[in-house]
C-alpha positions in Angstrom: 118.3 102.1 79.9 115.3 100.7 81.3 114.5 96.9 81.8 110.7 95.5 82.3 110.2 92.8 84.0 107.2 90.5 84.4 106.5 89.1 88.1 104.0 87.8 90.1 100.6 90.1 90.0 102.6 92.4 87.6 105.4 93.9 85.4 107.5 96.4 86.8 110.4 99.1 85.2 113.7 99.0 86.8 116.4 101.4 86.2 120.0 101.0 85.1 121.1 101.4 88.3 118.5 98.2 89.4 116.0 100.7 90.9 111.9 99.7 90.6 110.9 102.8 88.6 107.3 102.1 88.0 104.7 99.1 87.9 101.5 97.7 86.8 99.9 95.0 89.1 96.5 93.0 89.2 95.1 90.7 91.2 93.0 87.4 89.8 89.6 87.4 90.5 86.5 84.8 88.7 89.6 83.6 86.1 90.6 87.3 85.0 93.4 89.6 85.9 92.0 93.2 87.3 94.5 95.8 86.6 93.9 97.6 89.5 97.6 99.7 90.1 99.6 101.3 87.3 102.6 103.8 88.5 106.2 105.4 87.3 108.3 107.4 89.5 107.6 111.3 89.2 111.3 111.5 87.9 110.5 109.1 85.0 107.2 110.5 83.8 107.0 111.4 80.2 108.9 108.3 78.5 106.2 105.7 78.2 107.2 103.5 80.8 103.1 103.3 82.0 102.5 101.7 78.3 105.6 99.6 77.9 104.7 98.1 81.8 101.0 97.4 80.5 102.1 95.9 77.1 104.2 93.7 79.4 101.4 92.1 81.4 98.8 92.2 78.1 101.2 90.2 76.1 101.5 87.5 79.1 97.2 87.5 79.8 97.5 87.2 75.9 99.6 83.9 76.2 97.5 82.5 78.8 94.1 83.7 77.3 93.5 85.7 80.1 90.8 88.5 79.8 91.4 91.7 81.3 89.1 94.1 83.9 90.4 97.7 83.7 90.0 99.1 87.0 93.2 101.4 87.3 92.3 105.0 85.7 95.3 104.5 83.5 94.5 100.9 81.8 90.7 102.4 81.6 91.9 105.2 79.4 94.0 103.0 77.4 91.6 100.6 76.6 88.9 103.5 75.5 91.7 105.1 73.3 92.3 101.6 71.8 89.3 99.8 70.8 91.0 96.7 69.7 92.4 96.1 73.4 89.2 96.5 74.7 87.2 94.1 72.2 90.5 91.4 72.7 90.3 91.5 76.4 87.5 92.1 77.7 
C-alpha cells in the first residue's frame, strides 16, 4: 500500500505504516514550478513511486496552468523520454 500525497512545494509517498517514502518538490520561481528534488527510499526503488510522485505534482501545475522547469536529473529524463510532457509544460 502506498498513498501519495500532494503538499506544499511537492507530493510525497507514504507507506502503510505512515512513513514518507519518497518525494518530489519544487520551488516557484518567475510564475513556474522548478522541479528541483525527486527521491524514494533505497528500500522502495524499483516500484514507480518516482513517476507516480511526479504525475502527482504535473496533474496539480496542470490544474493551475502552471508550466514546469525540469531541473532534477529525474524530471529531465522524463520529460526527454516523453515529448508530450515536455511540449505541455514547458
Amino acid at each position: 500500500f502506498m498513498e501519495i500525497r500532494f503538499e506544499e512545494n511537492g507530493a510525497k509517498a507514504y507507506n502503510d505504516e505512515g512513513k514518507e517514502v519518497g518525494l518530489c518538490e519544487y520551488y516557484e520561481k518567475d510564475g513556474k514550478w522548478v522541479l528541483n528534488h525527486t527521491v524514494v527510499d533505497p528500500s522502495m526503488k524499483g516500484q514507480g513511486i518516482a513517476g507516480k510522485l511526479l504525475d502527482c505534482v504535473l496533474e496539480h501545475a496542470r490544474e493551475k496552468k502552471v508550466k514546469i522547469v525540469p531541473e532534477c536529473s529525474y524530471v529531465a529524463h522524463a520529460f526527454e523520454k516523453n515529448p508530450a510532457l515536455k511540449e505541455e509544460f514547458e
